[in-house]
N, C-alpha and C positions, 0 to 999 in steps of 0.2 A: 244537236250534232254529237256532242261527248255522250251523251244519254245512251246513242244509239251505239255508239263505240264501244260503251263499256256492256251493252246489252250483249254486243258480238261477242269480247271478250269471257263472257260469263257462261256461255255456252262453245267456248274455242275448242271441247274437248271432245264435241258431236253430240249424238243419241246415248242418253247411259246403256240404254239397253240393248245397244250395239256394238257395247265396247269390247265384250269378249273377242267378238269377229275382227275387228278394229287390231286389239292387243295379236290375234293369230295372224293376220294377213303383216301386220308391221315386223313381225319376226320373219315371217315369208320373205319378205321388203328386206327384211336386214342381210339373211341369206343368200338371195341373191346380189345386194352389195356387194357382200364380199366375195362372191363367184365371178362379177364382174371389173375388179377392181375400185368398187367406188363408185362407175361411171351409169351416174342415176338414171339417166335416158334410156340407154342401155337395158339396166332394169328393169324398168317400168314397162318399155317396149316387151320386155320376155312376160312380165307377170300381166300383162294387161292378155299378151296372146293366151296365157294359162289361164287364168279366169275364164277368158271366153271358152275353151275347150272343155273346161268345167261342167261349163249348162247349157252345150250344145246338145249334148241330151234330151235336157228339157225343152229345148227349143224344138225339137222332129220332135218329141211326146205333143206340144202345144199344135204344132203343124197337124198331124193327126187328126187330135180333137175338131180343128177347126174344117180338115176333109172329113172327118162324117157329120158333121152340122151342116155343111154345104148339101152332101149327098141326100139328107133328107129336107130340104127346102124345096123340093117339087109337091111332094106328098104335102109339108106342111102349108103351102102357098093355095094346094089343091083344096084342103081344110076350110081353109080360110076364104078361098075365095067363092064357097058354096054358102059359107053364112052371111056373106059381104055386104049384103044387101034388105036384111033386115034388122030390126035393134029389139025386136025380142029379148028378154032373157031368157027365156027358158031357149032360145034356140043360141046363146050367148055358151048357155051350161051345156048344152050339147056340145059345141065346137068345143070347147074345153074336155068333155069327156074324148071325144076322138083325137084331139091332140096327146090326153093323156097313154089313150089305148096304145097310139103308134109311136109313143114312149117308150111303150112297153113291151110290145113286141119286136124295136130293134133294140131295146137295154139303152135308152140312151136318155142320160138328164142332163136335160137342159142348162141347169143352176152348176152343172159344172162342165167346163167349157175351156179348161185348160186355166181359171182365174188362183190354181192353189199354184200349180209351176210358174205365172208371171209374177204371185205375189213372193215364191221362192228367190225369185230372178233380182226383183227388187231389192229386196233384203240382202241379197250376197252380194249385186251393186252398189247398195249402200256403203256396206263393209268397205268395197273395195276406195271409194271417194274420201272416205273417213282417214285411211291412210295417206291422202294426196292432198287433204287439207289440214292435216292435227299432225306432220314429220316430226317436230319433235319430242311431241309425247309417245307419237307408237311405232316410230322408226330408230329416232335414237334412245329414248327408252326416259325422257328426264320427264316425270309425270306429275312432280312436283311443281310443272307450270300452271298445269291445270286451276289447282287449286287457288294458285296467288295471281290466278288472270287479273281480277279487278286491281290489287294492289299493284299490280304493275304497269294496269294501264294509267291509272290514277299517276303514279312519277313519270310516266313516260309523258301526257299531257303537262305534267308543270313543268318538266324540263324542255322540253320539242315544241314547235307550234306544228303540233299533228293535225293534218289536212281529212278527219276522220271520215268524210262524207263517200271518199273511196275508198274504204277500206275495210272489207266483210272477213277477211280471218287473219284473226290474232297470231295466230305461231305463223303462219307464212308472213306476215305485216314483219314480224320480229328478226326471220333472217333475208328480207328481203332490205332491211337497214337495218343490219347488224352491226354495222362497222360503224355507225351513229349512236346506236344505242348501247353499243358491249360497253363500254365505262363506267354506263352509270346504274346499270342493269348490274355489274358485278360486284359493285359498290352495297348496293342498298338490298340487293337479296343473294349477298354470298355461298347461300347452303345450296343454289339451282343454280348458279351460272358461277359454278368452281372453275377453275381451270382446266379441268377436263371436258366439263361441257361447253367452254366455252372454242376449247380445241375441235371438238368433233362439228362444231355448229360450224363452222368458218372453215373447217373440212369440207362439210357436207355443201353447204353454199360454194366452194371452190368448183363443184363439179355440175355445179345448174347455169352450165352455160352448153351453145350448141352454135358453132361456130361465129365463138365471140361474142354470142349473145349472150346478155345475163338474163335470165330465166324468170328471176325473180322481181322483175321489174313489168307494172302493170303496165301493156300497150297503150300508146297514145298514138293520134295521125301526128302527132307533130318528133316523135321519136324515130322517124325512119322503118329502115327494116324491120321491125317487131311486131310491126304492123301485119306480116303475115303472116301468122299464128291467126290472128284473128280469122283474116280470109280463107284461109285453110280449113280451120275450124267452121266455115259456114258452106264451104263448098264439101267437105268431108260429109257434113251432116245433111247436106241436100241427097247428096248421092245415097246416104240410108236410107234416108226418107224416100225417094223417087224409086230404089228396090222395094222397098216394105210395099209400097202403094202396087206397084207391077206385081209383084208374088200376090198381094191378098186380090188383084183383080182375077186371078188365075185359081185363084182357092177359091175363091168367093164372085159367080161372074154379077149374081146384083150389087156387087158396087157398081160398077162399072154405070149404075143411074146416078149415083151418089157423087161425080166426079167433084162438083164446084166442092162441096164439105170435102173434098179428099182434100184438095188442092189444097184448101186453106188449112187442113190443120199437116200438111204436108208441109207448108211453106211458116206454119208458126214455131215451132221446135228450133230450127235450124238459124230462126233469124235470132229468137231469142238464145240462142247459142253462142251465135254474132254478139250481136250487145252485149251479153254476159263475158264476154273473154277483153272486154275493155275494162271492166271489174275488179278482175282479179289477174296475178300472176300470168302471165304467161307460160310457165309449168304446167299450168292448170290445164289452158289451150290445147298444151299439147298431149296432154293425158285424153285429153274428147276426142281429138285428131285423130290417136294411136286406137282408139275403142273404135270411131266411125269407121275408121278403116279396115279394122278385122270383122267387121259386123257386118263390111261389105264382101268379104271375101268366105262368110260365114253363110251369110244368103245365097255366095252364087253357088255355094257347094249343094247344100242342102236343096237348090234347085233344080241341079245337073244329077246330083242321087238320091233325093228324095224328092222329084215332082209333084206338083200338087194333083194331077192326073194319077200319077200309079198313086197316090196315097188315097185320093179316093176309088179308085178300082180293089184298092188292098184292104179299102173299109167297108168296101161292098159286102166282098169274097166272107170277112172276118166279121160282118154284121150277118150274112146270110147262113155261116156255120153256126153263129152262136143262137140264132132264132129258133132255128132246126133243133139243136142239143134242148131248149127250154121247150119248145113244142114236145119231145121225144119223154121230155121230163115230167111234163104233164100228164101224156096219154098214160104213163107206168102208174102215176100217181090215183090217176083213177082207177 
């Protein structure tokens, strides 16, 4: 159990090679503090809608890609279903070569499929969690925790009997019992928890509550109301999930055979979303809440002006110009 505690702590700082995004988004984080008085919900609510506005872009570019992969699923199905019946290889290499040819005649590869905008997507999500689990190294700015994670977890173990089994991040652990730890934590490492930092931390915790809630306290069923963080958080992430599955049957109509794998990996995300907000903080909760819900209201937009119908009608029109221009290019060529 300590093993695992202090393995948490030794990594409380994230991905190294995340940290520039990390250190940029927590001055974001900070700026809007102070735009909003402090009032960190507030915040988070404003930078979580700004993030997503960010990569709704990439979101209608991935939309796209996946209306002309759809568009050309008759032709590729037709390929395939003329070889379907032998195991040849040489007739193996042929279907290969004709899936190649109407590759290449509508300019389309396959191996890129919109996987460089999602792996964009991830990466700048990351970012963004990184500041909703590490606050006080890249929102209030004290970096010097980073380094002396393990020494502090080490006095905090011999002084506390820390329940370590629930408890996956270090700086949230820290002001989530603060008012437990600030004594001996100012004590034994005075150059990171000066008086100033110990000011802003007990600030910054003043304002993680939401009517009366404190924020920073992991849900339990036996805690009452904070128990609905959790719910919220699974009924939030149902609803993306149940848009995501509707929009790709409409982009994509063979799923639509695919339904039981829909289901389940529709219904595994959201429950393990569930689980996971008993874990940790309730901040946390609600940071997924605040994302499921603009990712809802991000689907329905993109649905209402970017339909998956005109997107594939607009990848027909813009596959059939660009085959023409390449046809036009050839015949000069010769």
């Amino acid at each position: 159990m300590i093993n695992n505690f202090i393995l948490t702590a030794a990594v409380s700082n994230g991905m190294g090679i995340l940290k520039p995004l990390y250190l940029f988004f927590g001055k974001c984080m900070e700026g809007l503090l102070f735009v909003c008085g402090n009032k960190y919900f507030i915040a988070l609510t404003i930078f979580t809608i700004l993030t997503r506005l960010v990569l709704f872009p990439f979101n209608i570019r991935q939309q796209k890609s996946m209306a002309k992969t759809t568009r050309l699923q008759p032709k590729i199905q037709k390929i395939q279903k003329k070889y379907s019946n032998t195991n040849d290889p040489r007739d193996r290499q042929k279907m290969n070569e004709e899936m190649q040819a109407l590759y290449a005649r509508e300019g389309h590869n396959p191996m890129n499929m919109g996987c460089g905008t999602m792996l964009f997507q991830m990466i700048f999500l990351m970012g963004v969690i990184g500041i909703i689990y590490y606050p006080l190294q890249y929102i209030l700015g004290i970096d010097a925790i980073a380094d002396k994670a393990n020494d502090i977890v080490a006095v905090l173990q011999k002084s506390f009997d820390i329940e370590t089994g629930s408890r996956y991040y270090f700086q949230l652990d820290i002001i989530q019992n603060f008012a437990q730890y600030k004594d001996i934590l100012a004590s034994k490492f005075p150059k990171i928890f000066t008086a100033e930092n110990i000011a802003a931390i007990e600030s910054f915790k003043s304002h993680l509550t939401i009517f009366g809630i404190d924020m920073t306290q992991t849900p339990h069923w036996k805690d009452g109301i904070i128990v609905i963080f959790p719910i919220l958080c699974l009924v939030s992430s149902m609803g993306t999930s149940v848009m995501s599955t509707i929009i790709q049957k409409k982009t994509n109509p063979a799923a639509a055979a695919q339904t039981s794998q829909m289901m389940i990996m529709m219904l595994m995300m959201p429950f393990f979303s569930f689980w996971f907000s008993f874990q940790v903080p309730a901040a946390v909760a609600f940071y997924w809440i605040v994302s499921s819900l603009v990712a809802i209201v991000q689907q329905l937009v993109m649905t209402k002006f970017f339909p998956p119908k005109k997107n594939m009608a607009k990848s027909m029109i813009e596959g059939t110009i660009e085959r023409r221009s390449r046809e036009e290019s050839i015949k000069k060529t010769k």
